[in-house]
C-alpha positions as CSV (number, residue, x, y, z in Angstrom):
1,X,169.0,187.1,-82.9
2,X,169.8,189.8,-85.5
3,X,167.6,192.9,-84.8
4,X,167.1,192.8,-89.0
5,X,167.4,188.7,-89.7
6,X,164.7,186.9,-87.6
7,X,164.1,183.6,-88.1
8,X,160.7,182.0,-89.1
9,X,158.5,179.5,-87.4
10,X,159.5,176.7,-88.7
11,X,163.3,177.2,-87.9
12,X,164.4,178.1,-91.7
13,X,166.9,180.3,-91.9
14,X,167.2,183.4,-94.8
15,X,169.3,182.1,-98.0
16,X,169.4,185.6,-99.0
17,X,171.9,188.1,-97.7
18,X,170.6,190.3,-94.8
19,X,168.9,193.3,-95.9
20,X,170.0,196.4,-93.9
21,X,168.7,197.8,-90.6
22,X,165.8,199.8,-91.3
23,X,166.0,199.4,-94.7
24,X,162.0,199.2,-95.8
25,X,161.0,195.8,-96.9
26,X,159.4,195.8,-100.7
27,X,155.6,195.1,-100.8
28,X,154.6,191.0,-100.8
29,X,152.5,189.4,-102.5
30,X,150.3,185.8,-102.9
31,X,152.0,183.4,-104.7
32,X,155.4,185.1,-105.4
33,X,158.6,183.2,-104.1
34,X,159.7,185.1,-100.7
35,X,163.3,185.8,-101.9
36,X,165.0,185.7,-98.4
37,X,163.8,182.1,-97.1
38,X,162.6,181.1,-101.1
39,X,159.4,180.1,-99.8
40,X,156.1,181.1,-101.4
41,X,154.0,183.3,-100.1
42,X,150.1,181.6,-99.6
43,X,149.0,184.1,-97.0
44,X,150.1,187.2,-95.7
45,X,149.3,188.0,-92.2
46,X,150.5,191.5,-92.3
47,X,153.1,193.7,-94.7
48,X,154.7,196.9,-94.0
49,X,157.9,198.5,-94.4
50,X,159.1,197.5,-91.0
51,X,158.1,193.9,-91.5
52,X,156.0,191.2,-92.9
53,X,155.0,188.0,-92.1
54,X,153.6,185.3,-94.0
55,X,152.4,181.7,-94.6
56,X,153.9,178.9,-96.6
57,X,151.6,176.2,-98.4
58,X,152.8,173.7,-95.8
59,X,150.8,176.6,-93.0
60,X,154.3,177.4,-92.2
61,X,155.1,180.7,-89.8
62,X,158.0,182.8,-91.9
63,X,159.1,186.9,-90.5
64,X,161.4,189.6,-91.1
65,X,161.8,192.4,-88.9
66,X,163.8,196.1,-89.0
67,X,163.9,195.6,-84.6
68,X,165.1,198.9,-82.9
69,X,167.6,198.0,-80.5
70,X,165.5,198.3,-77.4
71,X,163.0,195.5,-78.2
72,X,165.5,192.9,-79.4
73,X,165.7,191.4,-75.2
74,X,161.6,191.5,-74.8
75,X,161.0,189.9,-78.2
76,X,162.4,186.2,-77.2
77,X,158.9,186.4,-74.5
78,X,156.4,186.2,-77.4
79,X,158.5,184.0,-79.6
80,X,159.1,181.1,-76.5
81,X,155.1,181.4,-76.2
82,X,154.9,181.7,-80.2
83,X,157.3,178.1,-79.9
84,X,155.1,177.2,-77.2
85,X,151.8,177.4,-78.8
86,X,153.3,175.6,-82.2
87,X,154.3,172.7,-79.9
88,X,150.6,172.5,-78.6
89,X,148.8,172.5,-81.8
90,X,151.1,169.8,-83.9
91,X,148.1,167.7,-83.5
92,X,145.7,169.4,-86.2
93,X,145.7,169.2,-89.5
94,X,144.8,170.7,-92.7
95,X,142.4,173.8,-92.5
96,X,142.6,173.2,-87.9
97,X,146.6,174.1,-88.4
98,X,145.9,176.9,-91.3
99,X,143.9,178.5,-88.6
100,X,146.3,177.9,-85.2
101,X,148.8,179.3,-87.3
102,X,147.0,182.0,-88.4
103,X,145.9,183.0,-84.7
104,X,149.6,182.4,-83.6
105,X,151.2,184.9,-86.2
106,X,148.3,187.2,-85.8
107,X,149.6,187.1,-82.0
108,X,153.2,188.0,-83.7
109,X,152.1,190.3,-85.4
110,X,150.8,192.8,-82.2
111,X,153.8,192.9,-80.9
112,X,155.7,193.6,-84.4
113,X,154.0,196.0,-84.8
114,X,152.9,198.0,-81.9
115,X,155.5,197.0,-79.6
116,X,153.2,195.8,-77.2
117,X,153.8,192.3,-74.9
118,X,150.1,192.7,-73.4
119,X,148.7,192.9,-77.2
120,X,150.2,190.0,-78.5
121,X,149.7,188.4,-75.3
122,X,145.7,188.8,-75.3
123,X,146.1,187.4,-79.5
124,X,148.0,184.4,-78.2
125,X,145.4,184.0,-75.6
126,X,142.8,183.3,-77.7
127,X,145.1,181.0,-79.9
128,X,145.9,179.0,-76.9
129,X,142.3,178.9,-75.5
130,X,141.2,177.9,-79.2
131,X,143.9,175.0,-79.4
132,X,143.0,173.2,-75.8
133,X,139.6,173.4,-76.6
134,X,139.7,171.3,-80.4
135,X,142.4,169.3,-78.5
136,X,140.2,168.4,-76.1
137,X,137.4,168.0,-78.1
138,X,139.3,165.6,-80.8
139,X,140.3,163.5,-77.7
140,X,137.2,163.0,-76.0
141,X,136.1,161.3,-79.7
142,X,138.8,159.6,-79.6
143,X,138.5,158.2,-76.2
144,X,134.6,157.9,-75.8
145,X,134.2,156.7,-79.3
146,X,136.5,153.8,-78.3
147,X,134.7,153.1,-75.5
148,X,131.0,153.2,-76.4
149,X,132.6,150.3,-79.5
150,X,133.5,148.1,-76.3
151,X,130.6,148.7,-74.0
152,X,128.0,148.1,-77.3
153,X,129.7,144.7,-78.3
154,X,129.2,143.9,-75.2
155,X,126.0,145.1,-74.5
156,X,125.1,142.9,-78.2
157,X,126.9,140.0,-76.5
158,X,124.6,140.6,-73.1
159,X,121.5,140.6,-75.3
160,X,122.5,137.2,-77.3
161,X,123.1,135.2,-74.3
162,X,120.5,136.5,-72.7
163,X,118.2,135.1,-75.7
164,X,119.4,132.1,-75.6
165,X,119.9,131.7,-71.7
166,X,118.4,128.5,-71.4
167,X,120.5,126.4,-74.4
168,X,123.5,128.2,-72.8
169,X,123.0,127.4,-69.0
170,X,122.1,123.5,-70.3
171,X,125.9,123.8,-72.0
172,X,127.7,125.5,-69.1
173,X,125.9,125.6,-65.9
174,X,124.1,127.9,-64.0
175,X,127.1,129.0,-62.5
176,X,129.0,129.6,-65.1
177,X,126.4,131.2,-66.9
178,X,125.6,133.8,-64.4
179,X,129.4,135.1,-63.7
180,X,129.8,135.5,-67.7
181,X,126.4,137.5,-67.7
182,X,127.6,139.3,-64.5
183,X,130.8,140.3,-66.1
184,X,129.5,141.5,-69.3
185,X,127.4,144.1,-68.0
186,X,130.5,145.3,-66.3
187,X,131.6,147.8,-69.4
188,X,128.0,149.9,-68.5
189,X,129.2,150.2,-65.5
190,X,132.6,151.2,-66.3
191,X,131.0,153.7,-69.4
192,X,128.9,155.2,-66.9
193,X,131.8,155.9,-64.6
194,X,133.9,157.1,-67.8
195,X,130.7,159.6,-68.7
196,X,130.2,160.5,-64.6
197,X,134.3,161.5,-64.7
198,X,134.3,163.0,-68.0
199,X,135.5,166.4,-67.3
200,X,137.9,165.1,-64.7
201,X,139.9,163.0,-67.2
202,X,143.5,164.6,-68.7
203,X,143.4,163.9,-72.4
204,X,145.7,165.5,-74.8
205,X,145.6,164.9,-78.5
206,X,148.8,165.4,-79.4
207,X,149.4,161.7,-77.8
208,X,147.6,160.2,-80.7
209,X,144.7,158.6,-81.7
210,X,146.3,154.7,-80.9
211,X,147.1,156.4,-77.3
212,X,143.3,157.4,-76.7
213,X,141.6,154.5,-78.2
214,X,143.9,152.2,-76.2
215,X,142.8,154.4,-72.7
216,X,139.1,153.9,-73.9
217,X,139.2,149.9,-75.0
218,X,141.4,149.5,-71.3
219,X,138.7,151.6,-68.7
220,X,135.7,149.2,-70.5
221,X,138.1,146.0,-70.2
222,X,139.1,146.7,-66.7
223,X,135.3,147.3,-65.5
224,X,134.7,143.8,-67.4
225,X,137.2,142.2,-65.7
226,X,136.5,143.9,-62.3
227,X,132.5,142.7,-62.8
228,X,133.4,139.1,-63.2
229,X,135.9,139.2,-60.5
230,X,133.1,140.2,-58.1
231,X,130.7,137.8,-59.7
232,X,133.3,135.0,-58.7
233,X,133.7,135.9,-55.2
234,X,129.7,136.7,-54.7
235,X,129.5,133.0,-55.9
236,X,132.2,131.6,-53.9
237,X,130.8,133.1,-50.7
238,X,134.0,135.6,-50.4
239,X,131.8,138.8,-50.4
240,X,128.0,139.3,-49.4
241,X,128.2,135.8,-48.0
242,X,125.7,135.3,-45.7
243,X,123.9,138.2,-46.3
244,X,120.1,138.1,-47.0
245,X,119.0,139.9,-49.8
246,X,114.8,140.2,-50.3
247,X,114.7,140.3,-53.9
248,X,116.3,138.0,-56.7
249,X,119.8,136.7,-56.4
250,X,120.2,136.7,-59.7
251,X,119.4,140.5,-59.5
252,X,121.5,141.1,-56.5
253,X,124.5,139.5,-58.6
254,X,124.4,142.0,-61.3
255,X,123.9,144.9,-59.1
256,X,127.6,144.1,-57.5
257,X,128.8,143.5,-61.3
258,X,127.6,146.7,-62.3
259,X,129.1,148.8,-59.3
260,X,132.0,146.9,-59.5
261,X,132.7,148.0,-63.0
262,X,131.7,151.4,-62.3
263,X,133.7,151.3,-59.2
264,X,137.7,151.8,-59.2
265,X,137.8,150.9,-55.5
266,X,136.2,147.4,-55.0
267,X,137.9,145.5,-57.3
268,X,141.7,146.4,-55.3
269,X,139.4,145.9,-52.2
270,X,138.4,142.8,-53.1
271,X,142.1,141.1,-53.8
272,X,143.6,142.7,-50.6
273,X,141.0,140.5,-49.0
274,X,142.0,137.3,-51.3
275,X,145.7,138.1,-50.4
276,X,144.9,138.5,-46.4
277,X,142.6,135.2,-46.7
278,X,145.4,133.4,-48.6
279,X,148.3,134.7,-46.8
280,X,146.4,133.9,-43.5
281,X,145.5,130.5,-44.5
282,X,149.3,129.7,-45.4
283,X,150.3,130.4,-41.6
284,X,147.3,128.7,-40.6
285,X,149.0,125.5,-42.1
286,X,152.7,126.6,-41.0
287,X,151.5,126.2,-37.6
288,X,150.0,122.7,-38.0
């Protein structure tokens, strides 16, 4: 990099011809058209005679510099974690990526001007704690927001059926009726587990809203799935058979549908133990 030409944020390069070491830089101001990258000025972060930098109307980083010699090999260590910090914001928007970038060129702007790694390093801290914290925050909303949808439809579903409990165990059994139950209760279980795990969970907005809302709609599916899969076995005598339970069956059944959707272990438990019946009862007939 030219100790006098440094490039901007976004990658533009200077259209103007490159103004001489140490020469001092002429005063900016708002809304005049930067004449080395012909961008306009929306916000200046800091001008001097040594250097300037400045926003574009698209939030975009631009810089000049007069560098001594000495500083040109430590500047590339603020400019990766200036890169760095660009890449881990491109999810916000609007006034969020105003702001990052503001914090980031503020950041630039230590070390510009004092000369000082630790300087800009304690700016950029704070941009970096700032950008994980709305990234998290925009993907929890994502995510839970998704979920709670699932887990209330079904919960609205629950409560219908439940209503009308007697028309619909005339149509489809008591059977039936009790394993669809079982297996819609399943996504309280899994949101419980979801809410329990919370701050255990790696979410990242710059994956995307579809990304998150998918995770969120699958974890409440999964637990639904996992509920009635554990309903089906209760009722076929596969788990908890022969087991005596004091209180209501009925009641014992969607106790195991709601750990089971809560649970990320009993569901694989429970088809290792189909496969080691099935496989078992294959040899059984081999050998007859």
């Amino acid at each position: 990099m030219s100790s006098d030409i440094p490039t901007a944020a976004a990658d533009a390069q200077p259209d103007a011809s490159p103004q001489e070491p140490h020469v001092p830089f002429p005063p900016l101001e708002v809304g005049q058209v930067d004449p080395v990258f012909k961008k306009t000025v929306a916000f200046i972060i800091l001008d001097s005679a040594r250097f300037y930098i400045f926003l574009d109307p698209e939030h975009e980083i631009f810089w000049m510099w007069n560098a001594p010699e000495e500083l040109k090999s430590t500047v590339g260590n603020i400019l990766n974690r200036v890169a760095f910090l660009q890449s881990l914001a491109r999810f916000a928007k609007d006034k969020d990526r105003k702001h990052f970038q503001r914090l980031i060129a503020e950041g630039l702007a230590r070390y510009l001007d004092y000369a000082s790694e630790k300087q800009a390093n304690e700016a950029l801290d704070i941009a970096e704690k700032e950008i994980r914290e709305l990234s998290l925050k925009i993907s929890w909303r994502w995510y839970f927001n998704a979920a709670y949808l699932l887990t209330a439809i079904s919960s609205l579903t629950l409560l219908l059926l439940w209503c009308f409990r007697y028309e619909t165990r005339l149509v489809i059994g008591h059977k039936a009726f009790d394993v669809i139950f079982a297996a819609l209760i399943g996504p309280i279980g899994a949101l419980i587990s979801v809410i329990a795990r919370g701050d255990r969970i790696t979410l990242d907005a710059n994956a995307g809203i579809l990304l998150h809302i998918t995770e969120g709609l699958a974890r409440i599916a999964v637990g639904m799935c996992g509920s009635g899969l554990v309903a089906l076995a209760i009722k076929a005598g596969i788990i908890a058979g022969g087991v005596a339970f004091k209180g209501s069956p009925f009641a014992t059944l969607l106790t195991f549908a709601l750990v089971a959707g809560a649970s990320e272990r009993i569901v694989p438990s429970l088809i290792d133990r189909v496969e080691r019946y099935a496989v078992r009862g294959e040899t059984e007939r081999k050998k007859k």
